[in-house]
N, C-alpha and C positions, 0 to 999 in steps of 0.2 A: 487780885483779879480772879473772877470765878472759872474754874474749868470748863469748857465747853466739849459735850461729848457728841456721839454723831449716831447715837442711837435714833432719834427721830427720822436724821437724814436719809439715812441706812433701811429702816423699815418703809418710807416711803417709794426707795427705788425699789425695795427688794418685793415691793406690792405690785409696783407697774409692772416689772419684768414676769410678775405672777397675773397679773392679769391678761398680760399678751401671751400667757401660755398654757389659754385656757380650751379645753380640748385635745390636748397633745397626749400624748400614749403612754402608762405607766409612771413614774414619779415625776416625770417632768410636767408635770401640772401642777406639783405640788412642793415640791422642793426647791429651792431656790437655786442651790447650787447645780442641779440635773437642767432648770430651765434657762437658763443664761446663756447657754450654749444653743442648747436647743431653738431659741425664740430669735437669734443672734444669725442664726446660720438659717431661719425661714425670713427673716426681714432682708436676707442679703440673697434669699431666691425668688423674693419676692419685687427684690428691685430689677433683678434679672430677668424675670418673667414678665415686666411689664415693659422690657426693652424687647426680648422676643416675642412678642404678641403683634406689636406692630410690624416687626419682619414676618411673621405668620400671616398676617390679613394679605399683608402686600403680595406674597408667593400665589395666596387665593383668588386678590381679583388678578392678577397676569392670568394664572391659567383658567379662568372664566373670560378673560375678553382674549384669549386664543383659541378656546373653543371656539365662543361665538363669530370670530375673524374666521376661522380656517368654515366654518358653514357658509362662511359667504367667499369661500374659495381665493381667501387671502393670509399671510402670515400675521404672527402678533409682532414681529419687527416691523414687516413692510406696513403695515398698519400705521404704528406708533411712529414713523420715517414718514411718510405720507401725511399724519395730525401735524406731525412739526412743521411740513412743507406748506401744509395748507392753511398754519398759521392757527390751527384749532386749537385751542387751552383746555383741555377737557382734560380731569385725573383719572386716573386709575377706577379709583373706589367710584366714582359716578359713569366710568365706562362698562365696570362690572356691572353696577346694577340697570344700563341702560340695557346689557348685555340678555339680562335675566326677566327684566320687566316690560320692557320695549322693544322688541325686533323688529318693527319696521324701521323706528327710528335710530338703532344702529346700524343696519342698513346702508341706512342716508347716509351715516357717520364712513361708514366704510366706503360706499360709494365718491365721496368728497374727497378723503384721502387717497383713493386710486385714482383720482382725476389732478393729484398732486404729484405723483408721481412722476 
């Protein structure tokens, strides 16, 4: 039975792993051994970064629709206490941007929730 070597298999990883670490600083663009680490350790900040991203937006619209709540001289609790009571389903991210785009009609929003209260 013939030998089977793993040359082929080997230069094909060792291309992906060269290819994902293109742009990186000093030999780790170009050595395989410097980039495997390197490309290893941005795929694992990058799966982390796109779980932080979305805790990052969320921290932005709360303190955008508590800005906009405290101008209409209410809390961003008693607000969101008030949307539950009044049975309002409205999210975050479309209360931030009613926050930013629409004031009258958060407002309303706020208004309805204090009449929940």
């Amino acid at each position: 039975m013939a030998r089977v070597k793993k040359g082929v298999n080997a230069h094909k990883r060792h291309k992906k792993v060269l290819k994902m670490a293109r742009g990186f600083y000093g030999s780790k663009h170009s050595t395989f051994r410097a980039a495997k680490p390197a490309t290893m350790r941005a795929l694992r900040s990058a799966y982390v970064g796109r779980k932080n991203k979305k805790r990052d937006y969320r921290k932005l619209w709360i303190t955008r629709i508590n800005a906009a709540a405290r101008m209409n001289d209410m809390s961003y609790s008693k607000l969101m206490g008030g949307l539950k009571a009044a049975n309002i389903d409205i999210n975050r991210k479309m209360l931030s941007e009613m926050a930013i785009h629409d004031p009258a009609g958060f407002t309303a929003v706020c208004d309805a929730a204090r009449k929940a209260l």
